[in-house]
C-alpha positions as CSV (number, residue, x, y, z in Angstrom):
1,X,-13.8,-16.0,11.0
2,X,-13.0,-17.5,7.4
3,X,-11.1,-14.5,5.6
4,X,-10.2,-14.6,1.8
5,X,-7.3,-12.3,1.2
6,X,-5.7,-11.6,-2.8
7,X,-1.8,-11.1,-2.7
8,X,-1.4,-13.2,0.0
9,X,1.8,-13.3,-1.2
10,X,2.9,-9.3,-1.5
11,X,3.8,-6.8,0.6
12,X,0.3,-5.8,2.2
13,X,-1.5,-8.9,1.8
14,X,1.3,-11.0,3.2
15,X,1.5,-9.2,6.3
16,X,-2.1,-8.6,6.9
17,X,-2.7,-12.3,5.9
18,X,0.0,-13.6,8.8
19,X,-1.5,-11.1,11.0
20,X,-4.5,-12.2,10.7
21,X,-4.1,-16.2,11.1
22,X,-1.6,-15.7,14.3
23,X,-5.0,-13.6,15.6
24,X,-6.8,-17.3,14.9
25,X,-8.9,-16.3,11.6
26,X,-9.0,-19.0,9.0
27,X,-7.2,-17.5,6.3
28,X,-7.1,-18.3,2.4
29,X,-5.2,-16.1,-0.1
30,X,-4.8,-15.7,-4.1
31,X,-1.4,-16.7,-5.3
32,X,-0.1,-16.9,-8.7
33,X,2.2,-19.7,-8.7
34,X,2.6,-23.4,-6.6
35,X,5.9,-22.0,-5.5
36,X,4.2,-18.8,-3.4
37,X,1.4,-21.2,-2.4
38,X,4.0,-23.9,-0.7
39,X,5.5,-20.1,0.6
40,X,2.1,-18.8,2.4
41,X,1.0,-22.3,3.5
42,X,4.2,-22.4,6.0
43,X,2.6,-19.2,7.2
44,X,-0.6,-20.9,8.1
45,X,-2.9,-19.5,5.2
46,X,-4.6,-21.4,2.8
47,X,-3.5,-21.3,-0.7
48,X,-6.0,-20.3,-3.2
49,X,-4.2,-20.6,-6.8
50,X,-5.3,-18.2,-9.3
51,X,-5.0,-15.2,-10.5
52,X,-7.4,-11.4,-10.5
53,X,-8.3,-12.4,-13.8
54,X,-9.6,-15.9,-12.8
55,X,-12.7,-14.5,-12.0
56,X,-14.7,-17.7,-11.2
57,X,-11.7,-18.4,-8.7
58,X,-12.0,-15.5,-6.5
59,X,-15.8,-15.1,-7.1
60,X,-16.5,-18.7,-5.2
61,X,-13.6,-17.5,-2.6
62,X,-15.2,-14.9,-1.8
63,X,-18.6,-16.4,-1.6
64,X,-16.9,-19.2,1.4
65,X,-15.1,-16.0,3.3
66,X,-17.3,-14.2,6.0
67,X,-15.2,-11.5,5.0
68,X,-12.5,-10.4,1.9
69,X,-9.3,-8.4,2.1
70,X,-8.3,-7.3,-1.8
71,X,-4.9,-6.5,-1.1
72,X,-3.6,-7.6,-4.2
73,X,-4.1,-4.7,-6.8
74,X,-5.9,-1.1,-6.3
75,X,-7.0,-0.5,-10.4
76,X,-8.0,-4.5,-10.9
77,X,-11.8,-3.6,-11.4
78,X,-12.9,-7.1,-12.8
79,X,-11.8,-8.9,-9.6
80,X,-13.0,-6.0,-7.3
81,X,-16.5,-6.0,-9.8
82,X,-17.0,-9.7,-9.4
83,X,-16.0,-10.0,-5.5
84,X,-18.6,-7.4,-4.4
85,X,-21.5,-8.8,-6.9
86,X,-20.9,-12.1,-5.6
87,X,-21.4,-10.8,-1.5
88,X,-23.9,-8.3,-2.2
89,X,-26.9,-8.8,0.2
90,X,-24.7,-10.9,2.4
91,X,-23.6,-7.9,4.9
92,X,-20.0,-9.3,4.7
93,X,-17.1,-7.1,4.7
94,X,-15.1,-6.0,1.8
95,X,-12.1,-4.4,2.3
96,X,-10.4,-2.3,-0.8
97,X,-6.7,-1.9,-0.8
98,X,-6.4,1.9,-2.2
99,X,-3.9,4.2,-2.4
100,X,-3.3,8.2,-1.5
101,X,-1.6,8.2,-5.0
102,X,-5.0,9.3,-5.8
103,X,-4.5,12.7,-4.1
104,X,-1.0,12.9,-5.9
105,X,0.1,16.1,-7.0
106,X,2.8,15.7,-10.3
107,X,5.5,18.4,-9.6
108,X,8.4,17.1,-10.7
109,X,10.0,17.3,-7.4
110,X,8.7,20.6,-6.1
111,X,7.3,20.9,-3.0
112,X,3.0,21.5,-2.7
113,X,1.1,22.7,0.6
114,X,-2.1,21.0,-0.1
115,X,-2.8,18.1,2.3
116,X,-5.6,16.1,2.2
117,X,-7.8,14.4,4.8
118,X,-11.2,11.9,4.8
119,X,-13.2,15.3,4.1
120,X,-11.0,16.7,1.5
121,X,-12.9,16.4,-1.8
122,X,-10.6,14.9,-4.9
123,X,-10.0,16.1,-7.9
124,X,-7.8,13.2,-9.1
125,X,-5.0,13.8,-11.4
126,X,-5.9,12.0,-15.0
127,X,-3.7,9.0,-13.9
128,X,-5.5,8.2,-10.9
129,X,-9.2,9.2,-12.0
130,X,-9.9,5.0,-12.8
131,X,-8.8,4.4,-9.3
132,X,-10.8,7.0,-7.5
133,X,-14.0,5.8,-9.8
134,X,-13.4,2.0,-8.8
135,X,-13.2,3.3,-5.0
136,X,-16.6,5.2,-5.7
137,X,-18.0,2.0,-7.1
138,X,-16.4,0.1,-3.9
139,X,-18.2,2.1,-1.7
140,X,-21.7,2.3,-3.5
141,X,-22.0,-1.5,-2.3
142,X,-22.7,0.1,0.7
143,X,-26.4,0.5,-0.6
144,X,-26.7,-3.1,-2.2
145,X,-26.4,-5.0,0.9
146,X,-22.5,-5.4,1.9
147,X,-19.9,-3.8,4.0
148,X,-17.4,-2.3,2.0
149,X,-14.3,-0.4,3.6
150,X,-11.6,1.3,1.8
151,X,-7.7,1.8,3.6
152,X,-6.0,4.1,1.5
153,X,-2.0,3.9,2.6
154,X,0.8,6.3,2.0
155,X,4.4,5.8,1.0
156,X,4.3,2.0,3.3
157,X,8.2,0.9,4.6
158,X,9.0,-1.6,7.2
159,X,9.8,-5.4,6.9
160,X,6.6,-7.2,6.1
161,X,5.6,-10.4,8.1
162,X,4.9,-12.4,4.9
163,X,6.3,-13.3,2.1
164,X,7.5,-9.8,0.2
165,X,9.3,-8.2,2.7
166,X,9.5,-4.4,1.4
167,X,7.0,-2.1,-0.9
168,X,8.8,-0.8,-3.4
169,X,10.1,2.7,-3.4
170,X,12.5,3.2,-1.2
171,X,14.1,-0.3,-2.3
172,X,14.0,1.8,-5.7
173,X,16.1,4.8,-4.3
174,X,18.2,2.5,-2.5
175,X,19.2,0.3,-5.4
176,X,19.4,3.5,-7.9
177,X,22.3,4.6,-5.0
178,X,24.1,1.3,-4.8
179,X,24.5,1.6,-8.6
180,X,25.3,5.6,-8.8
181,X,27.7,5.2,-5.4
182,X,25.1,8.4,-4.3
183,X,21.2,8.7,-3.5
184,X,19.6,10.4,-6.5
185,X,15.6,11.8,-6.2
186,X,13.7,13.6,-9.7
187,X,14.1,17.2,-9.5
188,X,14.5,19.1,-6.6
189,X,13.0,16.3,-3.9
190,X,11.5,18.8,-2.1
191,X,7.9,16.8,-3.0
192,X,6.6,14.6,0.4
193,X,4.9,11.9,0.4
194,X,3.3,10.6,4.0
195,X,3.8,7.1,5.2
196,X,3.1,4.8,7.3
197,X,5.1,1.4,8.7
198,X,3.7,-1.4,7.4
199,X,2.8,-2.8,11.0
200,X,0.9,0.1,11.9
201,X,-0.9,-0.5,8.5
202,X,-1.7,-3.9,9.3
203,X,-3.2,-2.8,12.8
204,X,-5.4,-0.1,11.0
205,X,-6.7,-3.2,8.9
206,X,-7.8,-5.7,12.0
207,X,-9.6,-2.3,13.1
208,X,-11.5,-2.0,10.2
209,X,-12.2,-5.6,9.8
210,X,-13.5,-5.4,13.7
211,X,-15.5,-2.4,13.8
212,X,-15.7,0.1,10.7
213,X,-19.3,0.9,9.8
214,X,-20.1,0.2,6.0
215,X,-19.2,3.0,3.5
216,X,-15.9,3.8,5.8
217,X,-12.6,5.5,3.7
218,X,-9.7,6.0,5.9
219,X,-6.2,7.5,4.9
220,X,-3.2,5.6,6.6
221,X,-0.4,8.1,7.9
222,X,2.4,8.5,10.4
223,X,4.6,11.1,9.5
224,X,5.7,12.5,6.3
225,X,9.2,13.0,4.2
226,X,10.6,14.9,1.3
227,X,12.0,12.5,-1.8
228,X,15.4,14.7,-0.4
229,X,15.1,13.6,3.2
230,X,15.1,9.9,2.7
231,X,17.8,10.0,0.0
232,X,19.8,11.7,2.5
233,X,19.3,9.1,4.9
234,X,20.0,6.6,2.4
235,X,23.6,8.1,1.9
236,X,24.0,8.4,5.5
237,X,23.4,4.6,5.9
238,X,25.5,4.0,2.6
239,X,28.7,6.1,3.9
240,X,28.3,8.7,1.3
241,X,29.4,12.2,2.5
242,X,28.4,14.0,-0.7
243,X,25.1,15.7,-1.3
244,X,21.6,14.0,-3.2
245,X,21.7,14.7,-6.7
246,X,18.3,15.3,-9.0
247,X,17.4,13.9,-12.0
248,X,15.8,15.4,-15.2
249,X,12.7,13.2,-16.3
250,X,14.1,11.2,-18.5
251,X,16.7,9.5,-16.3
252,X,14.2,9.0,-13.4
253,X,12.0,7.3,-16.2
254,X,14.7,5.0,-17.3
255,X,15.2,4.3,-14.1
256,X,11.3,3.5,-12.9
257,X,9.5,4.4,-16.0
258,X,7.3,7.7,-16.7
259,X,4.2,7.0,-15.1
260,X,6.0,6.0,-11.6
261,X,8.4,8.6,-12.1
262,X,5.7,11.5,-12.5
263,X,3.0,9.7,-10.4
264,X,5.2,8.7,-7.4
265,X,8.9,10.0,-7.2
266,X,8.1,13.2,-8.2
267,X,4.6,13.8,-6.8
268,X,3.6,15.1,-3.5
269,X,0.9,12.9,-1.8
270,X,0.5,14.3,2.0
271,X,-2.4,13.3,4.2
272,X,-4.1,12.6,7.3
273,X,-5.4,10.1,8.8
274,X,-8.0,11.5,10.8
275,X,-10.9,9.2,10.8
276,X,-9.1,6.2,11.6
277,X,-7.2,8.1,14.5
278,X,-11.2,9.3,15.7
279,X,-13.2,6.6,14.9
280,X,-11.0,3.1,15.1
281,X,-9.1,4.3,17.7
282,X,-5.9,3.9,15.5
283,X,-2.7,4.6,17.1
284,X,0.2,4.4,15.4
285,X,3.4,4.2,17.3
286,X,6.3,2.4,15.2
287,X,9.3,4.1,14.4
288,X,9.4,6.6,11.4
289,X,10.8,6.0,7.7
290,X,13.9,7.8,8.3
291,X,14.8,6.0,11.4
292,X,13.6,2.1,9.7
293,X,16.7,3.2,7.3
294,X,19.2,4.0,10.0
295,X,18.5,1.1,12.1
296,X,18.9,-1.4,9.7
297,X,15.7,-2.6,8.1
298,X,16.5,-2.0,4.7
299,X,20.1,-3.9,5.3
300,X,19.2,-6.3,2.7
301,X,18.8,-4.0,0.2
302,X,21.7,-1.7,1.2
303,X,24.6,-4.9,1.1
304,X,26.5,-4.6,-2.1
305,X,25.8,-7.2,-4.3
């Protein structure tokens, strides 16, 4: 199968991408620069240079792929627009890089019970409401002829196959201890997030891509943390004997901004993934979040510079 794939180069796409050529697919994927192009083509995937706003580039991408993974950016409606018009009719797959952000709960570090499942209706917080209406919009192509199929990951860790080898927040609690010589989290860090490692992620994706029926959402989840627990194990791993210690807003927005700060450190996002478990067949088995950070996998990030 010829499968076009944006960020080919990141964290998501990059894995999914080598996953999906060592499987024998013929893969092409968006990349910004000559340098990441000479970077995925070692991997076996076709470079396609461009970028989400080149929408002529991934419009006639997507119109040679039998099927298109956008892992490249969950709020880029043009590109998302542009791919679906361009397959509609075609009954090829479109598969919508999401994220459960988008049942986020700000709480400045507090913990919240609600937990959220395929069923669970959304009320989006006003940061996310774009993204849930792009997922809607996704989905509607359902009706128009195509096969559109949105993953919706938690917190992601793990080494990725490709290029980018981590996501980004707990390299962002990691590097924010190197520099304070202790693991800091905003507020209390009693929020959780779930998550998932990213090879269990990429699994849930070849599922999709094999057998999900159009108009399919499915959460991605393995487990769940508090902000507190992982910057516990982060000192653990670091040597550090001493307790976490919160942050008021502004310091966790100097450090990552507001919007991630509010939105991501000091949110709650907890789901589950039950559709993917019921109707893929999904069965996540790799090891959790906490114990990726005390065997090692973050050792990169955790050397002193």
């Amino acid at each position: 199968m010829r499968i076009f794939c944006t960020g080919a180069s990141g964290y998501i796409g990059g894995s999914l991408s080598v996953a999906l050529a060592a499987a024998g697919h013929e893969v092409s994927g968006l990349v910004r620069s000559e340098e990441k192009a000479e970077r995925v083509r070692s991997l076996g995937i076709a470079p396609v240079l461009g970028t989400l706003d080149d929408l002529d580039i991934v419009q006639a991408a997507a119109s040679r792929a039998d099927a298109i993974v956008h892992a490249a950016n969950a709020d880029h409606e043009p590109s998302a627009h542009a791919m679906l018009e361009t397959i509609e009719g075609t009954g090829k797959a479109f598969i919508h890089t999401s994220g459960s952000s988008i049942v986020g709960t700000p709480s400045a570090g507090q913990h919240d019970d609600a937990v959220f499942d395929e069923e669970t209706p959304i009320i989006p917080s006003a940061g996310r409401a774009a993204r849930v209406a792009l997922n809607e919009f996704v989905l509607s192509f359902k009706e128009r002829g195509a096969r559109p199929i949105i993953v919706c990951p938690s917190l992601i860790y793990g080494s990725s196959r490709g290029p980018a080898k981590h996501s980004m927040q707990v390299p962002w609690l990691i590097r924010l201890a190197k520099k304070a010589g202790v693991a800091k989290h905003y507020g209390p860090g009693e929020n959780i997030w779930s998550n998932v490692h990213i090879d269990d992620l990429v699994d849930l994706y070849l599922l999709a891509l094999a057998s999900a029926p159009p108009g399919a959402f499915y959460f991605a989840e393995n487990g769940e943390n508090a902000m507190k627990q992982v910057c516990e194990a982060i000192n653990r791993k670091l040597g550090v004997t001493t307790g976490t210690v919160p942050m008021s807003l502004d310091e966790a927005s100097r450090e990552w901004g507001q919007a991630a700060a509010q939105n991501t450190m000091g949110s709650n996002s907890r789901v589950r993934a039950i559709r993917a478990r019921r109707e893929l067949g999904w069965r996540p088995c790799r090891p959790s979040l906490i114990d990726e950070i005390e065997r090692g996998c973050y050792a990169a990030c955790l050397v002193s510079q």
